[in-house]
C-alpha angles and dihedrals in degrees: 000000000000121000097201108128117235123275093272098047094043083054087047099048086047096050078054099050099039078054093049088048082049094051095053095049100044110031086075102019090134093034091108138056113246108270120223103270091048094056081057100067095037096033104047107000111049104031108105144010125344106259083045091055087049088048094059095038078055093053123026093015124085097193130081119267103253094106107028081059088051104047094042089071091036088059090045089061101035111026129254099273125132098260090037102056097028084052087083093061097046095056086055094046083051096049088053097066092067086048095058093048082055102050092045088050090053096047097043128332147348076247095053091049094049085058100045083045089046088052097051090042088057107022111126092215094056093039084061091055106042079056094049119092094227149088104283105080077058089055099053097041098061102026075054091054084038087061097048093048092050094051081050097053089053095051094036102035085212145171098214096037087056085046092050083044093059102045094052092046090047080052095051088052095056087041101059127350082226095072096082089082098070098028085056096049089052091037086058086042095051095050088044097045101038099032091131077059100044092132083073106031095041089059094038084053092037088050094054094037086063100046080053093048087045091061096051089086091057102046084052099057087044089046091118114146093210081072096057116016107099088067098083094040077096127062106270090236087052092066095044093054083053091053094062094041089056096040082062100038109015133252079298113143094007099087098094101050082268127140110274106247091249083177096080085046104069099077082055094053097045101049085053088057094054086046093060091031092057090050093050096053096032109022128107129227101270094050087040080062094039091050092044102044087050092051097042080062099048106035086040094056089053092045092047078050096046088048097047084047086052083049093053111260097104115175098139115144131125116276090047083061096057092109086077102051097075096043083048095047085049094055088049094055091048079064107044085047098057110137085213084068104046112171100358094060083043085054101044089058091039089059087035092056099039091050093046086051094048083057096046083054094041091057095046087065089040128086101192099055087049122075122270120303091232083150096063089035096057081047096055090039092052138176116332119272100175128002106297149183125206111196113205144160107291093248081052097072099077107045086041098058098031084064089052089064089199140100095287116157132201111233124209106171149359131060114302130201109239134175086162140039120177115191127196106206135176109279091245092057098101102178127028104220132180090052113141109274089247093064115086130182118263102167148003136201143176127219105172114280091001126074116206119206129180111202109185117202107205092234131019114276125189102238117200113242091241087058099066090038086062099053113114112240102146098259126105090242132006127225115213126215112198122195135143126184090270088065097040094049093042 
């Protein structure tokens, strides 16, 4: 006997669950400082006119255009604050959560569909993007609709599912480069599935093929390894296991090139394993399909990732595999939704999505689990009295002196005058040490995993450039921000 609930309930149940993915996403929208990558976008990319805005994606950015064209006019109608402009994302992240219902209810059941809506509406992972002012809420949005329309066009056979199809996938390209990976997998399975239909599959591939071939140019101008190249200073299994980890927790923990807390991910895992386990014990064949197809998407986009990491062109960390969170959560809810399982499977994602919302809740009150407080940093640290340097961990820079809203510079070489040098160190860090011997402490303060410390010098010293890179602050590097009262007042 099936357990899915009629059309209406199933719609119901849907309208609650799209509110409760609201509710997550809204309710601490500006909890957080903008992050570096953040101050990016609505510091240097999106200030100013629109040729202005392409140029920048084309220089200092490594994604296709799509959102930076959309956010640009959104920040021109609400402001460049932290709930205006992550208010984007979080209506994408929102969008995503219908989508999901509908791809569990293609591949399965209207039951299946309630519990993959019910994992991206509560999917920490999901929740920290949809609170992120950049492209990846994009990303999941449309290699998500990419996804339904695909599993259509293989039911339907038809012309305007492979259209849809198309659009969506040529979405997900100018979204995110990494979505080639998924909409390859469903473009081979399309030609292969629906060869006797090739006039309409063959059009539907070649159309998404050149909105692909129209971006290499592009690719090519942002192809800057300072860009990238901090990803590979990790083993490369190291970041697929973290990958796993986040997709279950969240990037909590992981913002300040710190280990993920694989700890709070285990209930998470386990309770996916009982999902695939359950279908393939009690599933029928057509969840068994539903499961598999799903799987071979999401698991596929982070193999093709892992291969193209083995040829060289390694980019692989967390948030550029997003295209394979939402096939994977499908599969899950297939799982979850067996009719073989009845309650039990109903249970298990119960217990899955209560726990995920107790730690939504959970990193909203903790600092640590949040991104860093630059916000209340940049408050304690307060308007120049003297020249200064605040030495600082080299993603640091940007928010920090975004929040100063002054004419801060960052400074990479050369002899600088100090009277004053504040330094944010890891928490841990209980002495900075290497400072110049002039320099004494005056005061110290903790802001979760930062610790902020103020040393004053009597009279102003030039301080070589080497020496404030070789203070010990915990970080691998450290950024300095250099700004005295005559910058801030000109």
């Amino acid at each position: 006997m099936s357990l899915s609930p009629s059309r209406n309930g199933a719609l119901w149940a849907l309208g609650g669950l799209i509110a409760l993915g609201f509710a997550v996403r809204f309710a601490s929208l500006g909890v957080q400082s903008y992050h570096h990558d953040e101050v990016i976008t609505v510091g240097r990319v999106i200030p100013g006119g629109f040729v202005h805005m392409l140029e920048e994606v084309k220089r200092s950015e490594s994604n296709p255009p799509l959102y930076y064209v959309l956010v640009w006019g959104w920040a021109k109608l609400f402001g460049t604050g932290e709930v205006a402009i992550r208010s984007l994302s979080a209506l994408f992240g929102l969008g995503t959560v219908p989508i999901a219902y509908m791809i569990g209810a293609e591949l399965s059941n209207r039951r299946a569909g309630l519990i993959g809506a019910a994992i991206v509406a509560v999917n920490p992972m999901l929740i920290w993007y949809s609170q992120e002012a950049r492209s990846y809420p994009l990303l999941v949005f449309f290699a998500a609709a990419s996804l339904l329309f695909f599993v259509r066009a293989l039911r339907t056979r038809g012309t305007v599912d492979l259209a849809l199809w198309a659009l969506a996938s040529a979405l997900a390209l100018c979204s995110h480069y990494f979505a080639v990976f998924a909409v390859g997998i469903e473009a081979l399975w399309l030609l292969v599935a629906l060869r006797d239909r090739w006039r309409a599959a063959l059009p539907a591939v070649l159309g998404v093929g050149a909105v692909g071939l129209a971006l290499v140019p592009l690719i090519a101008a942002q192809n800057n390894p300072t860009h990238i190249g901090w990803i590979d200073h990790s083993l490369l299994s190291t970041r697929v296991f973290e990958t796993g980890v986040s997709f279950l927790i969240g990037e909590t923990g992981h913002v300040i090139a710190e280990p993920p807390r694989e700890r709070y991910a285990l209930l998470p895992a386990a309770l996916f394993g009982a999902a695939l386990l359950l279908v393939a014990l009690r599933g029928s064949r057509v969840e068994r399909r539903g499961t598999l197809l799903s799987a071979v998407v999401g698991l596929g986009v982070v193999g093709l990732a892992v291969l193209a990491a083995l040829l060289g062109k390694d980019y692989i960390v967390e948030r550029n595999l997003l295209p394979a969170l939402v096939p994977l959560a499908a599969a899950a809810a297939i799982g979850f939704a067996v009719d073989g399982a009845r309650r039990l499977g109903l249970l298990l994602a119960i217990v899955l999505c209560a726990y995920w919302l107790a730690f939504d809740v959970h990193v909203t009150q903790t600092p640590n689990l949040q991104r860093p407080d630059y916000k209340a940093l940049v408050d304690e640290i307060g308007a120049p009295r003297s020249p200064r340097a605040i030495l600082t961990w080299k993603l640091a820079a940007d928010p920090v002196r975004f929040y100063l809203r002054d004419r801060s510079l960052r400074i990479y070489s050369g002899r600088t005058p100090l009277r004053e040098i504040d330094v944010i160190a890891k928490s841990r860090v209980k002495h900075v040490s290497g400072l110049p011997p002039a320099f004494r402490e005056a005061a110290r303060v903790r802001f979760g995993r930062f610790t902020l410390t103020r040393f004053m010098a009597k009279r102003t010293h030039q301080i070589p450039f080497y020496l404030l890179r070789k203070v010990r602050t915990g970080f691998g590097a450290n950024a300095v921000v250099f700004d005295s009262p005559s910058r801030a007042e000109s």
